[in-house]
C-alpha positions, 0 to 999 in steps of 0.5 A: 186354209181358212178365209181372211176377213169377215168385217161387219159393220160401219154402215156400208162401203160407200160410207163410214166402212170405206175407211177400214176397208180401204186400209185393209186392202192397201195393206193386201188383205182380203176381206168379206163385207155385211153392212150394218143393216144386214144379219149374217147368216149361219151358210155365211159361217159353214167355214171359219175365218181368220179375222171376224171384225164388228164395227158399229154392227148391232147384236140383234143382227146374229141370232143365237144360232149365228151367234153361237157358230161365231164363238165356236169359231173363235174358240177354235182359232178365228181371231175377233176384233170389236171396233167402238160406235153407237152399234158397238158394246152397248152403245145406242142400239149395240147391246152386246152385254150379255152376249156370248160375243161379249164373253170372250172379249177383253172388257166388260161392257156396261148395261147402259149407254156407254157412248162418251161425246166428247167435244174437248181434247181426249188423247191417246196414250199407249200404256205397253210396248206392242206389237199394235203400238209399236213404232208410232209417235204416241209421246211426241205426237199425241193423236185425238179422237172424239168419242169412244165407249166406256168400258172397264177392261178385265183383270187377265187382259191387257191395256194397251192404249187409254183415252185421257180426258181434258178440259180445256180453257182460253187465259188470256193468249194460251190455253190451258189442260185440266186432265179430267179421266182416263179410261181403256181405249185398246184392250187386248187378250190371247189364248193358246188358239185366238187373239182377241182385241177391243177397240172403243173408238171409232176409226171413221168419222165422226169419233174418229176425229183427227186420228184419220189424219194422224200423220205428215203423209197422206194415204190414198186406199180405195177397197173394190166395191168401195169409196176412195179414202185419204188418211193420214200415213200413220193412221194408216200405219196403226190401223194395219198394226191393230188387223195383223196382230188381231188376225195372225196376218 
């Protein structure tokens, strides 16, 4: 039986992580943890796990011995689910293109910074019916982020959620929307062993923007080891939505 989570990433538990984490423990999970300052070790993959999470976690931390052992497990079975961040994709300080990691997942990353800052509305807008997706108010209640990384999704994959760049404007009393860009936010792929997903945002701050309070209802969750967080319910909702269908859960 292989082990639940392996999330690596996010800086640490008592930072930016404690958001992932805590939704993955309020949902009843499991999980491992490697800050983003540490490398995971090939005795930490003598047996696989079901989920391999990388979150804001650099390239350079799996050397090519580590790395391959991951890819192995994810060709065998594991499920791998990349999270966007300035250490994640290329980022600044990620540069996971070129990597075997990369390979096997849904897009294709750039070789330069694909960091996108944005200080103007960037919706989400879901694409396809999902599991993921499923049961969530993307229409009537459109959530935003701040950021994401630039990727293009390849051909055999999914596309399940897109970033939809505006530009705003103040005329007189209202505000006006000028759609700018559309890029992939949620890709998605599955084999005949391993699911696969890609995430570009971010799911704590700062690009995670208002999607942590995404939601009328607030949710409490604290990981052990970990800060205590409060989202919103929906947030929430997505976030265990995205691990349960990533890692067969």
């Amino acid at each position: 039986m292989p082990r639940q989570i392996l999330f690596l990433g996010d800086t640490s538990l008592e930072t930016a992580a404690s958001y992932l984490a805590g939704c993955i423990d309020h949902s009843g999970w499991s999980f491992d943890y490697i800050p983003s300052d540490q490398s995971l070790e090939l005795n930490q993959l003598t047996e696989p796990y079901q989920l391999y999470i990388l979150s804001d976690y650099p390239a350079a931390h799996l050397n090519e011995e580590v790395e391959n052992r991951l890819v192995q497990h994810v060709e065998n079975g594991s499920n791998l689910l990349m999270i966007g961040g300035w250490e994640s994709y290329h980022g600044m300080g990620g540069d996971w293109d070129g990597t075997k990691i990369s390979q096997l997942l849904p897009v294709k990353i750039l070789s330069n910074d694909d960091r996108q800052n944005c200080d103007s509305p960037v919706f989400l807008k879901a694409q396809a019916e999902h599991p993921i997706t499923a049961n969530l108010p993307w229409e009537d209640r459109s959530p935003i982020i701040g950021g994401y990384n630039k990727v293009t999704a390849k051909t055999d994959a999914d596309v399940l959620l897109t970033a939809e760049r505006f530009k705003s404007k103040l005329a007189g009393a209202d505000y006006s929307l000028t759609h700018e860009s559309s890029d992939p936010l949620l890709v998605v792929s599955e084999t005949a062993k391993s699911r696969i997903a890609a995430l570009m945002t971010d799911l704590a701050p700062h690009w995670v923007g208002p999607l942590v309070d995404w939601g009328d209802n607030r949710v409490a969750a604290q990981a052990p080891g970990s800060e205590g967080v409060e989202v919103g319910n929906l947030y929430a909702q997505f976030v265990s939505q995205l691990v349960k269908w990533v890692g067969k859960f």
